[in-house]
C-alpha positions as CSV (number, residue, x, y, z in Angstrom):
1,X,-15.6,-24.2,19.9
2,X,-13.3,-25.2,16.7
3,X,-10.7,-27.5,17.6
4,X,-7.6,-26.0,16.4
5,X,-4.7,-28.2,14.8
6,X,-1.0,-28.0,13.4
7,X,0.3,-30.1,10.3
8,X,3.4,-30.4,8.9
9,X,3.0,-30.6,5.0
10,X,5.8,-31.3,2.1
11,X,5.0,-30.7,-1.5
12,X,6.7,-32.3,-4.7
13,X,6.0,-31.9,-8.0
14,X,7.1,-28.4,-9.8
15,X,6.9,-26.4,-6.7
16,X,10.0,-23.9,-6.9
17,X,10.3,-21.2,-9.2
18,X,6.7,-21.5,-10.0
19,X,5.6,-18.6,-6.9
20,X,4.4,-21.5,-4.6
21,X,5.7,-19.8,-1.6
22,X,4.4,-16.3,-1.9
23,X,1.4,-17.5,-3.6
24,X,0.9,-20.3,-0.6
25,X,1.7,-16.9,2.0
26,X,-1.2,-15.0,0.3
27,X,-3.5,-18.4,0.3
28,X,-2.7,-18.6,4.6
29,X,-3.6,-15.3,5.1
30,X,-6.9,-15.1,3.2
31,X,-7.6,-18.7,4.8
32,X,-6.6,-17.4,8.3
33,X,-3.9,-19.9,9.2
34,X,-0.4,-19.1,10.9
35,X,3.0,-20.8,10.6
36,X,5.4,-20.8,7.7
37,X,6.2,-21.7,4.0
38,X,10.1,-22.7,2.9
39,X,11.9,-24.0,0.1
40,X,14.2,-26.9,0.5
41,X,17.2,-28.5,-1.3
42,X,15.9,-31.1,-2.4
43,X,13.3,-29.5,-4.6
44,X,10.3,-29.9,-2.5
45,X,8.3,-27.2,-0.2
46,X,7.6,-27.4,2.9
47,X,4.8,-25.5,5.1
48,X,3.7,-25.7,8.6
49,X,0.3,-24.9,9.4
50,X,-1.6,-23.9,12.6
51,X,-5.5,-23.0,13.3
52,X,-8.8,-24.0,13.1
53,X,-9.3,-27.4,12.0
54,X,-11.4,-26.7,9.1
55,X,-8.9,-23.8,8.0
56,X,-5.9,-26.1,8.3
57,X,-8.3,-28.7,6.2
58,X,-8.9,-26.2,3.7
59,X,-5.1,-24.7,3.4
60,X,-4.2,-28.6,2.5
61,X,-6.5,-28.6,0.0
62,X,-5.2,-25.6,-1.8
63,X,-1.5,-26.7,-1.4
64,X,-2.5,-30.2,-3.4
65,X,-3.5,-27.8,-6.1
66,X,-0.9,-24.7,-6.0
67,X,-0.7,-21.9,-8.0
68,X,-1.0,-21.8,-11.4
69,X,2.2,-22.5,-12.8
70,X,2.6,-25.2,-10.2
71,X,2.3,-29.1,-10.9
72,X,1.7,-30.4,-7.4
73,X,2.4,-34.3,-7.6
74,X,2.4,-35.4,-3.5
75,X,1.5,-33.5,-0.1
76,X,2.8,-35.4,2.6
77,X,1.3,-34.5,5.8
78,X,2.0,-35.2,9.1
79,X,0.1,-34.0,12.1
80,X,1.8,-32.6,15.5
81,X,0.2,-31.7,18.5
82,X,-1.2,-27.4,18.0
83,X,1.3,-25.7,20.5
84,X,-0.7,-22.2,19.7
85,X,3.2,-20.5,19.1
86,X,2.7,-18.8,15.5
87,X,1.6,-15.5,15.1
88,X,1.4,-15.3,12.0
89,X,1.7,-16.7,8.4
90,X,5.5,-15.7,7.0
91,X,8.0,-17.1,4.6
92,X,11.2,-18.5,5.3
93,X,14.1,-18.4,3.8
């Protein structure tokens, strides 16, 4: 049985105004992980992230590269404990 996870992840670099929200939305949903994508203040973009390890693994990956337009320079990830509580992959606002 896959061991399922949740991380906490928060992207620098040219991440707003560039689609990295939608774009990381679409990513989630093709991957097959649930939580939550948001811009904040401070330029950055922060997700949440909740599934199987190995999908969780994989939707890191992808934020360390972005979309196209995007210049991903830091993913800061911090791991929590999987409460199972998302139902599915949305954007904040």
């Amino acid at each position: 049985m896959a061991e399922n996870v949740r991380v906490r992840a928060v992207v620098s670099g040219r991440v707003q105004g560039v689609a990295f929200r939608f774009e990381t939305q679409w990513a989630a949903e093709r991957i097959g992980v649930r939580g939550w994508v948001r811009n904040r203040p401070d330029g950055t973009v922060q997700a949440l992230f909740e599934g199987e390890r190995e999908r969780v693994e994989e939707m890191l990956a992808w934020c360390r590269r972005g979309p196209a337009l995007a210049r991903v320079t830091a993913v800061d990830v911090t791991w929590e404990d999987y409460l199972g509580d998302l139902a599915e992959f949305r954007i904040l606002r």
